[in-house]
C-alpha atoms as one frame of an Amber mdcrd trajectory, in Angstrom:
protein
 -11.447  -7.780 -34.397  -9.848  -9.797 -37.105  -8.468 -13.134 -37.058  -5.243
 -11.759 -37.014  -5.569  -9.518 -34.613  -7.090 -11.953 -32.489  -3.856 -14.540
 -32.576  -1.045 -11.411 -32.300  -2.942 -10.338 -29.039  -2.936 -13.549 -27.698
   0.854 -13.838 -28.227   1.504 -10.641 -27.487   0.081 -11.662 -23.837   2.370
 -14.639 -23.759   5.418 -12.762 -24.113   3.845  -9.515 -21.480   3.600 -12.111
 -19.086   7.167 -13.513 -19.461   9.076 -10.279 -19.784   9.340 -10.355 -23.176
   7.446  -5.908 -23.803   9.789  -5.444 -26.975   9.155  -8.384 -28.806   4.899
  -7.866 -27.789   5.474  -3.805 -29.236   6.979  -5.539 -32.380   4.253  -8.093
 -32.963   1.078  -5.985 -32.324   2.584  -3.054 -34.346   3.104  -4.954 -37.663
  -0.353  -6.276 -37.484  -1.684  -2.511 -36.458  -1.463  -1.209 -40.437  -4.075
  -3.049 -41.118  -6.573  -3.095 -37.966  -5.951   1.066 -37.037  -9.324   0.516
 -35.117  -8.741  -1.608 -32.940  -8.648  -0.311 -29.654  -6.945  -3.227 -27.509
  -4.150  -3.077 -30.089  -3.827   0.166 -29.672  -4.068   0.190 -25.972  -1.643
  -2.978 -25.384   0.960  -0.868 -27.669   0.761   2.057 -25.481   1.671   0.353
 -22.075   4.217  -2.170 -24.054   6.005   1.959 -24.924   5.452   2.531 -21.183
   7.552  -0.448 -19.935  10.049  -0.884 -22.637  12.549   1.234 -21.629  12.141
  -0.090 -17.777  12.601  -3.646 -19.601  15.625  -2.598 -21.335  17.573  -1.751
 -18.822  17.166  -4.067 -16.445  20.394  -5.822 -17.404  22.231  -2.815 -16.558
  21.324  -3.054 -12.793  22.094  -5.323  -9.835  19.385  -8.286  -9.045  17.984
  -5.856  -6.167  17.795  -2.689  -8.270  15.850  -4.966 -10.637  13.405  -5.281
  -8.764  13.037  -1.957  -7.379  13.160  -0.373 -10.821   9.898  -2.636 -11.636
   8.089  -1.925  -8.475   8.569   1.570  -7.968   7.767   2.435 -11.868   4.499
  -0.021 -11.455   2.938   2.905  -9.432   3.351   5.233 -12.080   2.031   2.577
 -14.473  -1.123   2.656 -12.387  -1.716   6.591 -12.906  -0.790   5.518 -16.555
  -3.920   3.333 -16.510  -5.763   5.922 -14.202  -5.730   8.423 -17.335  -6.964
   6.186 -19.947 -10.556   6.110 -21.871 -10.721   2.388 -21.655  -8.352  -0.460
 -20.404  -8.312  -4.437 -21.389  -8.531  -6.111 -18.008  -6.427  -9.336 -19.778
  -3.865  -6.988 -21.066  -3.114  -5.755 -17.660  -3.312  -8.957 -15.685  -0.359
  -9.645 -18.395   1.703  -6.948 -17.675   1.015  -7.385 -14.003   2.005 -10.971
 -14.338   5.016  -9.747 -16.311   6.073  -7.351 -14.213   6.367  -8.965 -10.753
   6.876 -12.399 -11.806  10.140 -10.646 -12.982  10.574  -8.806  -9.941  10.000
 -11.238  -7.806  12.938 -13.719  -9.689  15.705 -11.466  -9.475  14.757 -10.194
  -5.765  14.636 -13.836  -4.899  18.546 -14.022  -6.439  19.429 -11.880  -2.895
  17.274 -13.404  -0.638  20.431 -15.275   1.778  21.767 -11.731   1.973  23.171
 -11.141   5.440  22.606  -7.767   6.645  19.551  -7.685   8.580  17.530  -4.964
   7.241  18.575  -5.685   3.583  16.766  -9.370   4.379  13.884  -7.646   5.704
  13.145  -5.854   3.081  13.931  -8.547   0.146  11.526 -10.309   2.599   9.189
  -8.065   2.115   8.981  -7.030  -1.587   9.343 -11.106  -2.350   6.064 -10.940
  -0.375   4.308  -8.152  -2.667   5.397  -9.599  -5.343   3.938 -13.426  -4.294
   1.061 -11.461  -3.514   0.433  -9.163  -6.539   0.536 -13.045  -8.063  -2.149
 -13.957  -6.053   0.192 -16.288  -4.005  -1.485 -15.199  -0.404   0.016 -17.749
   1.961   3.387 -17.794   0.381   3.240 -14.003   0.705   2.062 -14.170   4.611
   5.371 -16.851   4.908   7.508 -13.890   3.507   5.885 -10.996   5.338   5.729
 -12.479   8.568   9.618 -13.362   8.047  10.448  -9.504   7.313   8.460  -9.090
  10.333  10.620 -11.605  12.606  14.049  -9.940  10.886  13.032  -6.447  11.521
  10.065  -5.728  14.057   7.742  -2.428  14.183   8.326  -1.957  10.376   4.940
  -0.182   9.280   5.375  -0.720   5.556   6.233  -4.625   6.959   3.123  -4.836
   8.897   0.449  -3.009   6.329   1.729  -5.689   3.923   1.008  -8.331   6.289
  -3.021  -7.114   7.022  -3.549  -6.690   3.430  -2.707 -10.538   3.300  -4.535
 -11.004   6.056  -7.433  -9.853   4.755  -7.299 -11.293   1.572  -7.060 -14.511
   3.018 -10.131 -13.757   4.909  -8.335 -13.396   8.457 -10.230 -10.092   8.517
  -9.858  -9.831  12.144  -6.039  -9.784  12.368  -5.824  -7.787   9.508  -7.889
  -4.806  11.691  -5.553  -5.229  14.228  -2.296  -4.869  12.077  -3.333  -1.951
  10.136  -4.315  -0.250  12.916  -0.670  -1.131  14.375   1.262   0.190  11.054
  -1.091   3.327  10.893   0.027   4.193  14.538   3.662   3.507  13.914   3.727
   5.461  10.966   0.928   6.019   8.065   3.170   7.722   5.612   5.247   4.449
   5.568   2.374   2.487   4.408   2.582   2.210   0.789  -1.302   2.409  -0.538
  -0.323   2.035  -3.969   0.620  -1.584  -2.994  -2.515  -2.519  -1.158  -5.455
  -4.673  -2.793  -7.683  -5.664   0.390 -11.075  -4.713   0.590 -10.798  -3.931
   4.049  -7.966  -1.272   3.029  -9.909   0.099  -0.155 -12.978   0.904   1.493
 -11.049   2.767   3.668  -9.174   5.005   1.672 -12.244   5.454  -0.422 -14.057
   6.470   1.946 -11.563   9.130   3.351 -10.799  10.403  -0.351 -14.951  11.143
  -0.270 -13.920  13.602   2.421 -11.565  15.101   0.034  -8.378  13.672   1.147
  -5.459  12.861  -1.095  -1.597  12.544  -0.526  -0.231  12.285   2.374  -3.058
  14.056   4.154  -5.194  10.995   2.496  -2.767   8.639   4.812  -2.905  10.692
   8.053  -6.547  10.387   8.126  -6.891   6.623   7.364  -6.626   5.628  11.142
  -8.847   8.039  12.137 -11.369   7.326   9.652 -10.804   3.869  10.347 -11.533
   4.367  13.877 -14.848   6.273  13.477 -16.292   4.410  10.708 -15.392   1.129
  12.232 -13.599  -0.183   9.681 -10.420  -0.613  12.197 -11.989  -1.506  15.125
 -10.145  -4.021  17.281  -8.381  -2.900  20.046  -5.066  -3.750  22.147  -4.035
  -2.791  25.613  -0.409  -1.031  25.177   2.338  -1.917  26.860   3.906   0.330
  30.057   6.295   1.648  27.858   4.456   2.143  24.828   2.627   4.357  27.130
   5.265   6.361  28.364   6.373   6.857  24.856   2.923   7.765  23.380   2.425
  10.429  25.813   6.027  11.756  25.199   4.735  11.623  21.216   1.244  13.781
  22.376   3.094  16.126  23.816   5.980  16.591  21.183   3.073  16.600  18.644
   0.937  19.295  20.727   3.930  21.660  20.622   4.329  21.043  16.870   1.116
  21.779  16.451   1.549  25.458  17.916   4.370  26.881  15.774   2.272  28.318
  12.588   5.364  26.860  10.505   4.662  23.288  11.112   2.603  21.395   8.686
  -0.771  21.149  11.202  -2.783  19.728   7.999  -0.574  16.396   8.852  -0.319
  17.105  12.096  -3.626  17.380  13.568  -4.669  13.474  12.237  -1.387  12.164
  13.626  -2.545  13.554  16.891  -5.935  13.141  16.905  -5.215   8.960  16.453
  -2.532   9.192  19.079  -5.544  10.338  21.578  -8.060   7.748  20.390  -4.973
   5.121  21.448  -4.510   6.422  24.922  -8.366   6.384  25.332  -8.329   3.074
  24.597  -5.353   2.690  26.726  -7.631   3.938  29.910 -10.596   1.943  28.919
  -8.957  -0.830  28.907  -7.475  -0.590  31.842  -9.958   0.812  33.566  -8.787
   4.171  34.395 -10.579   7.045  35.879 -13.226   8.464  33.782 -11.443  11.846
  34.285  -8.238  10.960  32.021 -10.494  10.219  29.625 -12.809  12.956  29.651
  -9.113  15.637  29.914  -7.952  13.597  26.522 -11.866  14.272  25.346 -11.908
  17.714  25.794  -8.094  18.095  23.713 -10.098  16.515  21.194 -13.298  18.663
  21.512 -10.340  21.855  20.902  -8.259  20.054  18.130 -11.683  19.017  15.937
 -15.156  19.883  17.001 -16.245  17.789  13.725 -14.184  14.583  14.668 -15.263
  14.881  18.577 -19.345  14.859  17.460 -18.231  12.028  15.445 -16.221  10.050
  18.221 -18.191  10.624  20.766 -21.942  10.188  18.853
């Protein structure tokens, strides 16, 4: 790499990380002429096109849709960097630095606003963005405040155990994830999530050949039979009463052919690990359990030997 190249990369990464894509693009391709080799050059270039346009018109929008536009279109710019022969790891700490650091000013601009689930949410992304910064406790502080605002949230609560985690509070982080996948794993945003507790996880289940929304589904199951989610909590009377209502609604899903049972049957399957837990904990008759068994045994043979070796 020449000398040049060298000091327009290292500026280039200046501006990336301060917002500045269109003025990065216009450095590194006036010193690209004359260094068509290089392959960071090249590469920088190529995301700096990907996020200009997101960049540009950000002025356009409202402090809130700011931040959403630069959130949302950082999940495509991960399939962006999925697809591509090499990446520069300093490149895309930049635009990752660039990105939410951005985000996370003009979501902070709404932060006093008054409507309760607005707040939770601004709560929330101010969070993801503190963490994607590697600001972990200030990120807990926000989570746990969306948390307060607006309770049984799972996109709120998978936040806070990937935080958890990654502040090495790997217990409670078990616990919450296994909370948000029971409230609702397709409101658990993966592409969000940096734990390692969470990553082995979903790599794990993709080695099964899981992807989409299927890929989510199976997470708590997984999670329970690999161990990976393992701690346990006794539910509530009325938790109870509403899980059951939930099996059952689910069971007669499950039976019309035009239902989706590829979704179905994981959502199910995790709602009878909790109420076996439920009756272990509480010490329940061995025969509820073994009734809840056997609708296992019918639903999965594969998952039963699994559960139950």
């Amino acid at each position: 790499m020449s000398i040049r190249s060298e000091s327009a990369l290292a500026k280039a990464y200046g501006l990336i990380e301060a917002g500045g894509i269109s003025q990065a693009e216009a450095l590194l391709e006036e010193v690209l002429p004359s260094d068509l080799d290089n392959n960071a050059l090249i590469f920088v270039i190529s995301c700096c096109t990907y996020w200009t346009e997101t960049f540009d018109r950000l002025p356009k929008l409202e402090p809130f849709e700011q931040g959403e536009s630069l959130v949302n279109q950082w999940k495509g710019f991960k399939v962006f960097l999925s697809r591509q022969e090499q990446t520069v790891e300093q490149a895309v700490y930049a635009f990752r630095k660039g990105v939410f650091t951005t985000a996370l000013d003009q979501y902070s601009r709404v932060y006093d606003e008054k409507d309760q689930r607005t707040h939770a949410e601004v709560c929330r992304k101010i969070g993801l963005c503190c963490k994607k910064l590697g600001s972990y406790e200030k990120a807990l502080s926000c989570l746990v405040e969306a948390n307060n605002t607006l309770q049984g949230q799972a996109n709120i609560l998978a936040e806070m155990a990937d935080c958890y985690d990654l502040c090495g509070e790997n217990k409670l982080a078990k616990v919450i994830f296994r909370e948000a996948f029971f409230i609702d794993p397709e409101k658990t945003e993966l592409d969000f999530l940096d734990s390692p507790l969470i990553n082995e996880l979903i790599d794990r289940v993709r080695e099964k050949g899981y992807g989409g929304m299927e890929l989510q589904e199976w997470l708590p199951v997984y999670g329970t039979l690999l161990g990976l989610l393992n701690v346990r909590r006794t539910l509530k009377s009325q938790e109870v009463i509403r899980l059951k209502q939930d099996i059952y609604a689910k069971e007669n899903e499950l039976k019309d052919p035009a239902n989706n049972a590829a979704l179905i049957t994981p959502r199910l399957l995790n709602m009878y690990f909790w109420l076996i837990d439920y009756y272990d904990l509480s010490h329940d008759s061995g025969s509820r359990i073994h009734e809840v068994l056997l609708k296992i045994k019918i639903l999965d043979k594969d998952i039963y030997a699994q559960y139950t070796g």
